[in-house]
N, C-alpha and C positions, 0 to 999 in steps of 0.2 A: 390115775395120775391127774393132777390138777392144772388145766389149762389155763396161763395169765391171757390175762384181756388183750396185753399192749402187744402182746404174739398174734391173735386172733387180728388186730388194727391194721398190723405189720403187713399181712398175709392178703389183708382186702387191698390195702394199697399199692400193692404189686402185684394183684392182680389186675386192677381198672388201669393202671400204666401200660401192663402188656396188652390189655384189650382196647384202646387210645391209639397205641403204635402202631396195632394190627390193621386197624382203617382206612389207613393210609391218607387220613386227612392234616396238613398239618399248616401252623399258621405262625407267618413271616410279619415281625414287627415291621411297622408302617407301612405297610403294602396289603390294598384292600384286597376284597374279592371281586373276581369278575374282571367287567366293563370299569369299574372306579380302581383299580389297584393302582396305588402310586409308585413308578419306580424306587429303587433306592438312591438312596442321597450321590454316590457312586455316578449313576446312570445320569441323575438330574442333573449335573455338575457339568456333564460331558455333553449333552443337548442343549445345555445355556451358554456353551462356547463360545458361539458366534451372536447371541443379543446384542441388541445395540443397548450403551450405559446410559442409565437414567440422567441426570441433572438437574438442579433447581435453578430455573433465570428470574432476570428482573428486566424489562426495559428503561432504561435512564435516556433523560434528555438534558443536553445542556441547559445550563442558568445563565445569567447572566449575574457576574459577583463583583461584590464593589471592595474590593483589599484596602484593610488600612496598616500603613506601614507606622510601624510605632519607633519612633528614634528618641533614646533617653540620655537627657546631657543635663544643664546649667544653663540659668540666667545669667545674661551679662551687661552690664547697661551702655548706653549708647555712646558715654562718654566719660572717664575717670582722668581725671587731668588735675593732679598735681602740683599747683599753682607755688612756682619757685622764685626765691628772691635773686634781682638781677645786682646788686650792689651789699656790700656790708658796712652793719651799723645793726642798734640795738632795736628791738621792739620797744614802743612810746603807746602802742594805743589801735585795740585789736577790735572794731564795730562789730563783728559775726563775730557769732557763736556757731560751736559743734551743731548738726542739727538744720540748723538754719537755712531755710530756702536762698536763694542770693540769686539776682541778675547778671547778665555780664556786663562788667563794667563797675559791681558795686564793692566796695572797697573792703578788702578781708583784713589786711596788717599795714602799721602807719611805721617807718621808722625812724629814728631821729635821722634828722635832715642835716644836724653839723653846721659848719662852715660853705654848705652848698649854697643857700640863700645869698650868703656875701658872696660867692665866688660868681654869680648870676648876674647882679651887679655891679661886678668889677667888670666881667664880659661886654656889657651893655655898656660901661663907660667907654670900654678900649673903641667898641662899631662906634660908637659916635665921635671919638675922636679921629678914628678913620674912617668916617663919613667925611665931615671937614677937610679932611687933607685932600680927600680924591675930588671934591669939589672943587676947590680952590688950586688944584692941579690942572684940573680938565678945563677950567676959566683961563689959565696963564697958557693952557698949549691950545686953546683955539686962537687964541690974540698973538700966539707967535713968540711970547717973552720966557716960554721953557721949549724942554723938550717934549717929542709927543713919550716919550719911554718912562719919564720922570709918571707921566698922567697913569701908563700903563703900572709900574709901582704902586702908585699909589691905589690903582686899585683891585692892585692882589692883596694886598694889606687888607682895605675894606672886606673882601672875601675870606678873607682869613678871622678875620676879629668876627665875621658874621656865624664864621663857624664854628667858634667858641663859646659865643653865646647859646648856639645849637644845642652843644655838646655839654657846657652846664647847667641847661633847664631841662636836657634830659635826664641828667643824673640826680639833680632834685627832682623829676618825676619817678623815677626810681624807688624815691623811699616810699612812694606808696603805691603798694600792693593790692590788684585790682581782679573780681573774676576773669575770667574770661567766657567764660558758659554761663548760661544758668544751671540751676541743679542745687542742691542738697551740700552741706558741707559736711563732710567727712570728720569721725576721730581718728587722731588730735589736732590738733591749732596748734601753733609755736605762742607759748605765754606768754608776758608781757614781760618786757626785763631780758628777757633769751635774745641771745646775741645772734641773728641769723649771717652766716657766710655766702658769698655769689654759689648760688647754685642751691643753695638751704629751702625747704619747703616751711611758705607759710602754711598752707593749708589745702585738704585733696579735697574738689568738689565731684560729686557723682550726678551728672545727668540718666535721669534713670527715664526720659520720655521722647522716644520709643523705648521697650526692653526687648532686648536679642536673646528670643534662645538661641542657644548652642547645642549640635549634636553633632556624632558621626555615622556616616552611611556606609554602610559596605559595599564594596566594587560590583556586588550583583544586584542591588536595587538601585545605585545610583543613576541611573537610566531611565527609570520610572518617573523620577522628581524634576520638576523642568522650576521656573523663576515666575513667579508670580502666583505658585500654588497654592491656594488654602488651606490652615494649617489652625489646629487645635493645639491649645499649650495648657496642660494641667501641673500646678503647681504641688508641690509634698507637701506645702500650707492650705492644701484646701482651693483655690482660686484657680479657675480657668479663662484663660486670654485665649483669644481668635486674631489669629496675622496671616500674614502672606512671606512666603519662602524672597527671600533677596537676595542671596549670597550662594552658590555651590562651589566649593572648591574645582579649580579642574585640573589639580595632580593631587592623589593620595599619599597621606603618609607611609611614608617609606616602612614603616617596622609592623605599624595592625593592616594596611593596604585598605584603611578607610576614606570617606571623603566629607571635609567639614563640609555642613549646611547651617543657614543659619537664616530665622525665621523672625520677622519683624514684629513687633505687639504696640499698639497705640496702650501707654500706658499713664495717662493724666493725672489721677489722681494717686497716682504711686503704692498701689495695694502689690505690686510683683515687686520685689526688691533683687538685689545683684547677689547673686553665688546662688542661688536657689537651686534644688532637683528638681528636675520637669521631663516629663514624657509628650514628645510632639505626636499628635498622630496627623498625619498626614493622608488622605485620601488619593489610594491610586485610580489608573484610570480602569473603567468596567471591561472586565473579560469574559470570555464564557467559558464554566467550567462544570465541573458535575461532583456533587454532593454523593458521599458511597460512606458504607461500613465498613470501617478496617477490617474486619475479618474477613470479606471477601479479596483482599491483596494477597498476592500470589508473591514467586518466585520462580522466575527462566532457569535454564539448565545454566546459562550464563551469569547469573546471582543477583540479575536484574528486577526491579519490584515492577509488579504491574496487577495488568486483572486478566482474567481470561473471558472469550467474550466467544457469543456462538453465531457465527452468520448466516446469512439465506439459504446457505445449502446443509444447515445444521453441523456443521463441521468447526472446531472447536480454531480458536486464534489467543493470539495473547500479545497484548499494548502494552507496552511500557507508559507510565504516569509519572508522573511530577506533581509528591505534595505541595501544595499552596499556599495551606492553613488549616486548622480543623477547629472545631464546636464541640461543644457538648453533645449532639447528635450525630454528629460524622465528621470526614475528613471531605475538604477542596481536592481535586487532583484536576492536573490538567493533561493534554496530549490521548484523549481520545477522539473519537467523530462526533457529531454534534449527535447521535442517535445511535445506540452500542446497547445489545441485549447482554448481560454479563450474567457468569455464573457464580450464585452465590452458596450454592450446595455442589458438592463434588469437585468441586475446581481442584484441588489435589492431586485425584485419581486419575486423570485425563492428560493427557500431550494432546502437543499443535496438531491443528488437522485430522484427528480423529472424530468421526462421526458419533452423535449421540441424541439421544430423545430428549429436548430440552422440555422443562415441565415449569410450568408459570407459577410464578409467588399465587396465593388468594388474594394476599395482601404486602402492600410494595410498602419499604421503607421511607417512613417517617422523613421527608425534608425541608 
C-alpha cells in the first residue's frame, strides 16, 4: 500500500505539537521572560490608577494693550443753513452760482423791490414832517403859549413816523438776500424770474470747515471715550482726517441703546465732503491684558468660557476671561492675574482642583 506524503506531514506535525505541549514551556503575548516580563494591559491599567495626569503649560505675562475702538457713521458738515426769503416778490438777479464759495454777508438772490423804494421815501417825508411839529410844539410849551400834552403828542407822532421809516427800509432790505455763513452753495438756487414766497429758499449753503463725524457708541464702550479724545477719521473716498472727540451724547437712543459721538476734523481745504462713510478709530486707553490661542479656552461646568490655569501647589483652577479683541495670531482676554501658568494640553481631562504634572511648552506661543 502506497503511502501519501501529505499523511506522512500530517503525522510529523502532531507529533512536535504534542512534544511542545509536553514541556511545559509556554509563552504569553506581551509579557517577557524573567525579570523584564510586562504585566498585561489588565494589570497595568489597575497600577496606573492613582498617577498623577500629565499636562502641557505655558507661562503668560500681562501686556500692556492699546484698543482701538472703531465707530462707523457719516460726515456731517458744521453748518447747512438754508438761506430763506423773509418777503415776497420775484427774483431780478441771482450774483452766486451753485458751487460757489460765498462769505457771510455776500448776496445770493436780488428781488424786485416794487413800490418799497417809494414807500421809504414817503416814511422819511412823514419823520420830517413830524420832526417840525414836535419842534415847534416843544418851542410854544416852554414859553407857556400851548400845552405841555399838545408837545407830548406831538412827539409820539415823531416816534411813530420814525418807526415807519424803520419798518420800510427794512422791507426794501429784504429784497436782498444775503449769506449768512461762509461755505459752499448748495444745488439748487431759485432761478431768475421764480417767484419766491416768505418762507421760500433762495439758496442752501454748506459750511463744510470743521467736518463732524458722526457715529454711534454702544452703552458698553461709551465709558472708554471721554471729550477731547484723539480720533482718526478714514473716509470710503480714500482720505483720512485726524480730530478731537467734542460732542458725547449723554442719554442713548431709546430703540439701538447707542450713544451719538461726534468727532471734530479741521477741514480747510474741503477734500471731506458731507454725507460721506467714515470709520472713526478712536484710541482707548492702555490696559493690561494677555495674548492666548483660542484653543486653549475652556468651558465651566457652569457654561462659563475661560482658561484653566495650574498654581504653586500644581493643583489645577479655572478663570473666567473676557475677550477684548483678537489678531491674526491670538485672541486679547482679560480677567486674569498679571502671571497665570495655563494649560494648553489636557485642559479638557482635568476639573478644579485636581492635582497634576504640569509639563512646560519647549516652545511658548508666538505674541
Amino acid at each position: 500500500m502506497k503511502v501519501k506524503l501529505s499523511y506522512i506531514m500530517a503525522v510529523g506535525l502532531a507529533a512536535g505539537i504534542g512534544y511542545w505541549m509536553s514541556s511545559g514551556t509556554v509563552v504569553i503575548g506581551g509579557v517577557g521572560d524573567g525579570d523584564n516580563a510586562v504585566p498585561p494591559p489588565a494589570e497595568r491599567v489597575a497600577e496606573g490608577g492613582d498617577a498623577t495626569f500629565r499636562v502641557q503649560v505655558l507661562n503668560l505675562t500681562a501686556q500692556d494693550r492699546q484698543a482701538i475702538l472703531e465707530v462707523r457713521g457719516r460726515t456731517e458738515a458744521e453748518a447747512k443753513v438754508a438761506v430763506r426769503s423773509e418777503t415776497t416778490d420775484d427774483v431780478v438777479r441771482r450774483p452766486a452760482r451753485e458751487g460757489a464759495f460765498v462769505s457771510a454777508g455776500d448776496v445770493l438772490c436780488e428781488l424786485d423791490a416794487g413800490t418799497r423804494e417809494a414807500r421809504v421815501l414817503e416814511a422819511k417825508a412823514l419823520f420830517a414832517q413830524a420832526e417840525l411839529d414836535h419842534t415847534a410844539a416843544t418851542k410854544l410849551a416852554d414859553k407857556g403859549f400851548t400845552a405841555q400834552t399838545r408837545a407830548a403828542a406831538t412827539q409820539a407822532g415823531l416816534d411813530a413816523a420814525k418807526a415807519r421809516v424803520q419798518e420800510a427800509e427794512m422791507e426794501l432790505e429784504r429784497t436782498i438776500i444775503r449769506s449768512p455763513i461762509d461755505g459752499v452753495i448748495e444745488s439748487p438756487m431759485a432761478e431768475i424770474g421764480a417767484q419766491l414766497d416768505s418762507g421760500g429758499i433762495c439758496a442752501t449753503v454748506v459750511n463744510s470747515d470743521p467736518m463732524i463725524a458722526i457715529g454711534q457708541v454702544s452703552e458698553l464702550n461709551v465709558g472708554q471715550i471721554s471729550l477731547g479724545m484723539p480720533a482718526d477719521v478714514k473716509l470710503v473716498t480714500g482720505e483720512t482726517l485726524s480730530g478731537k472727540v467734542r460732542y458725547i451724547s449723554p442719554s442713548a437712543e431709546p430703540d439701538t441703546r447707542t450713544f451719538r459721538v461726534e468727532v471734530e476734523l479741521p477741514n480747510p481745504d474741503g477734500k471731506a465732503r458731507d454725507g460721506i462713510t467714515a470709520v472713526t478709530r478712536l484710541p482707548l486707553p492702555v490696559e493690561k491684558a494677555h495674548k492666548i490661542s483660542p484653543a486653549i479656552l475652556t468651558l465651566s461646568d457652569e457654561g462659563v468660557v475661560g482658561v484653566r490655569a495650574v498654581d504653586d501647589d500644581n493643583k489645577t483652577a479655572f478663570y473666567p476671561v473676557t475677550v477684548l479683541g483678537g489678531e491674526n495670531d491670538g485672541l486679547w482676554v482679560g480677567g486674569l492675574p498679571e502671571k497665570v501658568t495655563v494649560i494648553v494640553v489636557g485642559q479638557e481631562y482635568v476639573g478644579d482642583g485636581e492635582a497634576v504634572e504640569p509639563v512646560f511648552e519647549t516652545a511658548e506661543l508666538s505674541e
